[in-house]
N, C-alpha and C positions, 0 to 999 in steps of 0.2 A: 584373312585368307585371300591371296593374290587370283585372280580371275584371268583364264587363260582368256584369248584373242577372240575366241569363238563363245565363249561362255559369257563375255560381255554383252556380244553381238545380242544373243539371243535374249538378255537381262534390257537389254533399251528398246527391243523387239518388242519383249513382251508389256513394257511400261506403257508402250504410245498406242497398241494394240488395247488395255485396260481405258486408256485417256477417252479414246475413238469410243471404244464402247459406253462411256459417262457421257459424253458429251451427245449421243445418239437418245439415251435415253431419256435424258433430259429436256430435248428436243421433241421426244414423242409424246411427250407426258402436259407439255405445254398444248392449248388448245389450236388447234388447225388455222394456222394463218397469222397466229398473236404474234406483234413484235414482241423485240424485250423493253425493260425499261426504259420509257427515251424521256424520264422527265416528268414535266408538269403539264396536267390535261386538266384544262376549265370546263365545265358541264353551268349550264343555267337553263333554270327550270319553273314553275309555280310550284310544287312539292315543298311542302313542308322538310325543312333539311334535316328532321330528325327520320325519318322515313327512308333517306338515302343514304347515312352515315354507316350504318351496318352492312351496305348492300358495296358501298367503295368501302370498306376498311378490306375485304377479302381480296382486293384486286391487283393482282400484283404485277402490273406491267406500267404501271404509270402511277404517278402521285397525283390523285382525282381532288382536285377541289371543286365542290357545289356549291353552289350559291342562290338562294332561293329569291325570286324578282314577286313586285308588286302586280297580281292579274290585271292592275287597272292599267297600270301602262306598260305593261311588260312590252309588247310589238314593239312601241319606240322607243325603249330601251335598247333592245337587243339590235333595230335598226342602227342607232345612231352610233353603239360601240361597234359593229362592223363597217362602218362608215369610217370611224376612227381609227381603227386595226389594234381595238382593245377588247372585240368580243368573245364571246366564247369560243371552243371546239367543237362541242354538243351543245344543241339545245333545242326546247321542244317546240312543237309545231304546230297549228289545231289541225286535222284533219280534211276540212275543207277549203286550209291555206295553202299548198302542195304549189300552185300557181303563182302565186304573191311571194313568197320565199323561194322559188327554183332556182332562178339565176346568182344566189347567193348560198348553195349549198354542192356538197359534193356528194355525188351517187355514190354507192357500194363499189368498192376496187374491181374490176376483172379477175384480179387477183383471187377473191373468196368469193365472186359470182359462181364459180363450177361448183363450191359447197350448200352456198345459201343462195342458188336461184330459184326461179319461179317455182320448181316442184317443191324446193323445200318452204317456202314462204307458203304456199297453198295447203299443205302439208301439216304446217305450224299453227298458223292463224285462220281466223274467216277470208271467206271473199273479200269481205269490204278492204281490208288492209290494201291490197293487191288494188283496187280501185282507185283507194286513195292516196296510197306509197307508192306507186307503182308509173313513170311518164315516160314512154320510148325507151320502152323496155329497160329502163333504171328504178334499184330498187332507192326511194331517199329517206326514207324512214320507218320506224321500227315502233309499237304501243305497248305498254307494260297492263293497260286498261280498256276496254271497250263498252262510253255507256253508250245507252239507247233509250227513245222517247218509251214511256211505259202510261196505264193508266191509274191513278191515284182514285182511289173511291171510300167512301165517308162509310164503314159497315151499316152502324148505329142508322142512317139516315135511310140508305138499303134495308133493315131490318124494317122498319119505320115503315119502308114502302110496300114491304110484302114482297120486294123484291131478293130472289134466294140466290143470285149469283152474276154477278159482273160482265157486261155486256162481251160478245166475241166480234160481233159483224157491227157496222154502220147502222143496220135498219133495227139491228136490236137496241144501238146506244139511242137513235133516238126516241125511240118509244119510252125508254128507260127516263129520258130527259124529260118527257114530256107528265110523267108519273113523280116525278121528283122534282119538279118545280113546284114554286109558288108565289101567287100573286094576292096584294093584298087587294083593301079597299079600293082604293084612289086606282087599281091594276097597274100595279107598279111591281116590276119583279121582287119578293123579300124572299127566296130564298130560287138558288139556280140550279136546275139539273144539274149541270155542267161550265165550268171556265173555258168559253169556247167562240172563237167568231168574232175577238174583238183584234185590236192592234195589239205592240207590243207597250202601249201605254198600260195594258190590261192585263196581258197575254205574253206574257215573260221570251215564250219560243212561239212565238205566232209563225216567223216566216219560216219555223223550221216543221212546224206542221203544215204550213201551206206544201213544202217540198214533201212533205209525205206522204200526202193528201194525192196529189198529183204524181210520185212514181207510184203509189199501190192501183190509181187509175187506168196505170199505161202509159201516161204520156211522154214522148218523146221531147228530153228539155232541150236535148242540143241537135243539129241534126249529124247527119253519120259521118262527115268531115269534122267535125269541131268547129266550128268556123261561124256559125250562127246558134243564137237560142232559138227552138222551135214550140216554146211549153204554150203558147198563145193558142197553135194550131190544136187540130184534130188527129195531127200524125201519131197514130201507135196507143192513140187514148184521148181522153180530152183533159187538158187544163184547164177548162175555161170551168167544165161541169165541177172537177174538185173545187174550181175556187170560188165557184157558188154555193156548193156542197157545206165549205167552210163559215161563209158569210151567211149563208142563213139562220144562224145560231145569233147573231146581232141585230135580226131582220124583226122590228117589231109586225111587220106583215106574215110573216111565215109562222104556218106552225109547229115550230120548232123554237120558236122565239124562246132563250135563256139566260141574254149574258147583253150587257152594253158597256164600255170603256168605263163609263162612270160609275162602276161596281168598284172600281181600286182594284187591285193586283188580284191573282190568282191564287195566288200561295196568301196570302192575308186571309178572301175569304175562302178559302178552303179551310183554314185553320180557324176563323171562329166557326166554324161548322153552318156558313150561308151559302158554301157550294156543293154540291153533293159529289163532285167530280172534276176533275183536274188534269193535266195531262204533261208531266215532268221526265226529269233523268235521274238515276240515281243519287247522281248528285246535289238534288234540289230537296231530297225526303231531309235532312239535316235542317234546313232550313226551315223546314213544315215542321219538323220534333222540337225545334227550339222555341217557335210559335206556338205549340201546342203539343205538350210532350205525352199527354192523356188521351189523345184523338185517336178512335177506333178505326184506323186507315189500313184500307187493302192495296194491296199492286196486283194488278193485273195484265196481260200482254194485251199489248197494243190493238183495239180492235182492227180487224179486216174489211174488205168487203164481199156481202156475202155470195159465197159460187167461187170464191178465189181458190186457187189450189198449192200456193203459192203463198205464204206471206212474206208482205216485207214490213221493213221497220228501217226508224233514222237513227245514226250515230251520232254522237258526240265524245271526239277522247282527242289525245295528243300523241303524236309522234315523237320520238327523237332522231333528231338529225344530225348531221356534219354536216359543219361551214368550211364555206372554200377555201378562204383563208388560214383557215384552223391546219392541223396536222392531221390528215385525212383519215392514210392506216390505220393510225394510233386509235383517233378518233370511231374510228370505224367497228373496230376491235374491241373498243369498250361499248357500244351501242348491242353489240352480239350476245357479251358478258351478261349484258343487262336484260336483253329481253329474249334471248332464245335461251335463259336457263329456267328451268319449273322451280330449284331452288332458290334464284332470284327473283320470279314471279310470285312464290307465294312469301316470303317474307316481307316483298310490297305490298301484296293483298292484304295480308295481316297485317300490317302497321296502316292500313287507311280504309280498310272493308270496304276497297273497291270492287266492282264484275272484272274478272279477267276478261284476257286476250288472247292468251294460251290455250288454243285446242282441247286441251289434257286439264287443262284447269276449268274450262267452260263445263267438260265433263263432269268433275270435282262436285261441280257447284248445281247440279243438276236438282240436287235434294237440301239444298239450302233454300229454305223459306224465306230470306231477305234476297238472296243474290239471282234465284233459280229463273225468274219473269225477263232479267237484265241479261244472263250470260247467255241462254237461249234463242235471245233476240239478237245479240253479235250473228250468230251463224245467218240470219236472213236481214241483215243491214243491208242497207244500199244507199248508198252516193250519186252525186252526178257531179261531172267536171266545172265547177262555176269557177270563169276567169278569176274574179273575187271576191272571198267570201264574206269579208265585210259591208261591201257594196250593195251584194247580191240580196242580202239582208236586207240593208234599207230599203232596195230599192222595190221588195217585197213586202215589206210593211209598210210603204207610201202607196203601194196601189192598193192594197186593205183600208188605209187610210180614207184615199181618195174617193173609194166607193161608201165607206160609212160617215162621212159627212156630204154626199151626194155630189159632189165635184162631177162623179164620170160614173158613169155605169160600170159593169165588171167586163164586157167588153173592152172598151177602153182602157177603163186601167189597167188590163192586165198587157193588151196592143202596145200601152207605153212602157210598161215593165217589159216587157219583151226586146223595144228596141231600146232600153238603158242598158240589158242588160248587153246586147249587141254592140253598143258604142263601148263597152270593155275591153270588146276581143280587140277590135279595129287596132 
C-alpha cells in the first residue's frame, strides 16, 4: 500500500516520537548521575575477592576488576602503582589515613554532590563517616563496615568472681580488675584483671585506646585551627589524666596494678584464660576463636566514664576511594553502587559477618548477639584529625614506652608526643 505525503509524515513522526520515549526511559531507570559503559574500572582492596565477585558481577556500567593486596604492605603497594600510573580507580583507605592519601585522591564530583551531600551522607551513615571522609567540605570516601574498640571479658572467670555483669563505667572496670586478678607466691601477677597499660609490644591497640581514653575525657587533641596538637594540655579535658589513667594498669605502685609488657600479647593471654579482660574490634574475636575456639567470651560496650551522658567510642574500618588519576566519575559511581545500596551492604555483611555502616543496617543489627555491642557503637564513634596516622601511632606508643621503662615521666612523654606530633603538621 503506497502512503500518501502526509501519511508518511506522521509514520517517521511517530517512530522518533517512540525512539525519544525508550531512550528517556532508559535514562530514568539508570541510577542518578551513573555513566554508561566507558570500560575497565580497577578497584583494590584487602577483601577477600570472593566477598566482592557477587557485589561487581550486578554492575553494569563498567567492567569491575578487584584485586585483593597483601594487609602487610598494601600502603606501598598502592603508593608506588600510582607513582607509576599503574594503580587503581578505587581503593580503600583506613579511616584515620584521610590526610596521608588526600593529595592523591579525588573528591565526590559536584556533579552528584546536590544528591549525595552532607544531608544525605549524615542521613545514611554515622557521624564518624562525615569526620573522617569528610576535608573542606569534600566528600572522599565511602565504608561498607564500621568496627569499633569493644570489651572482650572471660564469663567463666566473671562467674568465678561472683562477678554478674561486665563493667559499664571506668571506676566499676577497675574495681572489677582488682577482684579478678591474681598474684602468686613470689607476687608475681598469674592471672590479670584485664590486658591494659602496657605498649603495643603487649597491647595490640594501645595507641588506639590511648586516643579513646582521652576523647571520652574531653580533651582537646588539636586546637580549633588545625594547626597544632593540643592533647598535652588541659584544654576541654585532660590528656595528661587519661594517660595516667591508662598507665596505671602497668604501675606495679598503683593499686590497680594488672598487666606488664612481659605478659606476651593480649589476645594469647586472654585466650589461655590468664586475662580476664581484653579490649579489641571485631575483627580481632576471629583471632581469639581460633586460639581458643571453647572460651566462654562476652562482648560488651566499651566502658564510660562515670556521670558521662554521652558516650564515645573509637573506630576502625576502611573507606573506598577515587584516585586522581583514576577515571573519577566512573570511579565515583561505583563507589555509590557499592555503599549507599542496603542490597549491596548486606550481601557484604553476609559474606564476612562484619558490623555495618549503614544506618538501616546498624538498625538491623540491634538484636544480634554477635554484632549488636559493634553497630551501636558506629553511631557514638569519634575521631580526631591526626596529620598521620601511622606516625601518630608510633609516636603514641613511644611515649607509653618511655614512661614504662622510666626514661620520662608521663608529663614529658606525653610534652614530647605532643610536639612529634606538631612537627607532622609543619
Amino acid at each position: 500500500m503506497k502512503l500518501s505525503q502526509k501519511q508518511a509524515i506522521i509514520l517517521v513522526a511517530s517512530v522518533v516520537i517512540v525512539i525519544v520515549i525508550v531512550v528517556v526511559v532508559i535514562l530514568n531507570v539508570r541510577p542518578h548521575g551513573t555513566a554508561a559503559t566507558v570500560g575497565k574500572l580497577a578497584v583494590w582492596g584487602i577483601e577477600d575477592k570472593k566477598t566482592f565477585d557477587p557485589i561487581i558481577a550486578n554492575y553494569p556500567y563498567a567492567t569491575v576488576s578487584y584485586t585483593q593486596m597483601d594487609p602487610a604492605n598494601y600502603d606501598a603497594q598502592v603508593l608506588s602503582a600510582l607513582a607509576a600510573g599503574t594503580g587503581p580507580d578505587v581503593f580503600e583507605i583506613g579511616d584515620h589515613a584521610l590526610p596521608r592519601w588526600q593529595s592523591a585522591l579525588s573528591p565526590l564530583p559536584a556533579s552528584l554532590a546536590s544528591q549525595y551531600g552532607a544531608l544525605w551522607i549524615s542521613q545514611t551513615f554515622p557521624d564518624v563517616v562525615t569526620q573522617d571522609f569528610v576535608s573542606g567540605g569534600k566528600l572522599y570516601g565511602l565504608p561498607l563496615s564500621i568496627d569499633t574498640l569493644a570489651l572482650f571479658y572471660n564469663k567463666d572467670l566473671f562467674n568465678s568472681a561472683g562477678i554478674a555483669t561486665p563493667p559499664k563505667t571506668w571506676d566499676d572496670f577497675e574495681a572489677d580488675v582488682v577482684r579478678l586478678r591474681a598474684v602468686n607466691a613470689q607476687g608475681e601477677l598469674s592471672q590479670a584483671g584485664a590486658a591494659i597499660g602496657g605498649s603495643e609490644a603487649s597491647i595490640a591497640n594501645a595507641p588506639d585506646m590511648l586516643s579513646l581514653l582521652m576523647l571520652q575525657n574531653g580533651t582537646q587533641m588539636m586546637n580549633s585551627e588545625g594547626t597544632a596538637a593540643a592533647f598535652a594540655g588541659g584544654s576541654g579535658g585532660s590528656g595528661l589524666s587519661a594517660f595516667n589513667f591508662y598507665l596505671q594498669f602497668a604501675n606495679a605502685a598503683s593499686p590497680y596494678y594488672t598487666w606488664n609488657d612481659s605478659m606476651g600479647s593480649d589476645a594469647d593471654s586472654f585466650a589461655a584464660g590468664s586475662a580476664a579482660m581484653m579490649f579489641g574490634y571485631q575483627s580481632d574475636l576471629a583471632t581469639i576463636e581460633s586460639k581458643a575456639p571453647f572460651l566462654n567470651v562476652g562482648i560488651a560496650p566499651m566502658p564510660q566514664p562515670a556521670g558521662a551522658t554521652i558516650a564515645v567510642n573509637y573506630p576502625s574500618y576502611e573507606g573506598f576511594a577515587a584516585a586522581k588519576a583514576g577515571q573519577t566519575a566512573t570511579a565515583w559511581n561505583f563507589i555509590l553502587y557499592l555503599t549507599a545500596s542496603n542490597a549491596n551492604e548486606k550481601l557484604y555483611l553476609t559474606a564476612t559477618g562484619k558490623p555495618p555502616a549503614n544506618r538501616t543496617e546498624i538498625q538491623a543489627d540491634e538484636s544480634n548477639p554477635q554484632l549488636s555491642v559493634f553497630a551501636g557503637q558506629a553511631l557514638t564513634a569519634k575521631s580526631w584529625p591526626e596529620p598521620n596516622d601511622v606516625q601518630v601511632s608510633a609516636i603514641f606508643n613511644s611515649a607509653i614506652l618511655n614512661v614504662l621503662n622510666g626514661s620520662d615521666d608521663s608529663t614529658a612523654a606525653l610534652n614530647q608526643a605532643q610536639s612529634a606530633v606538631d612537627a607532622l603538621i609543619q
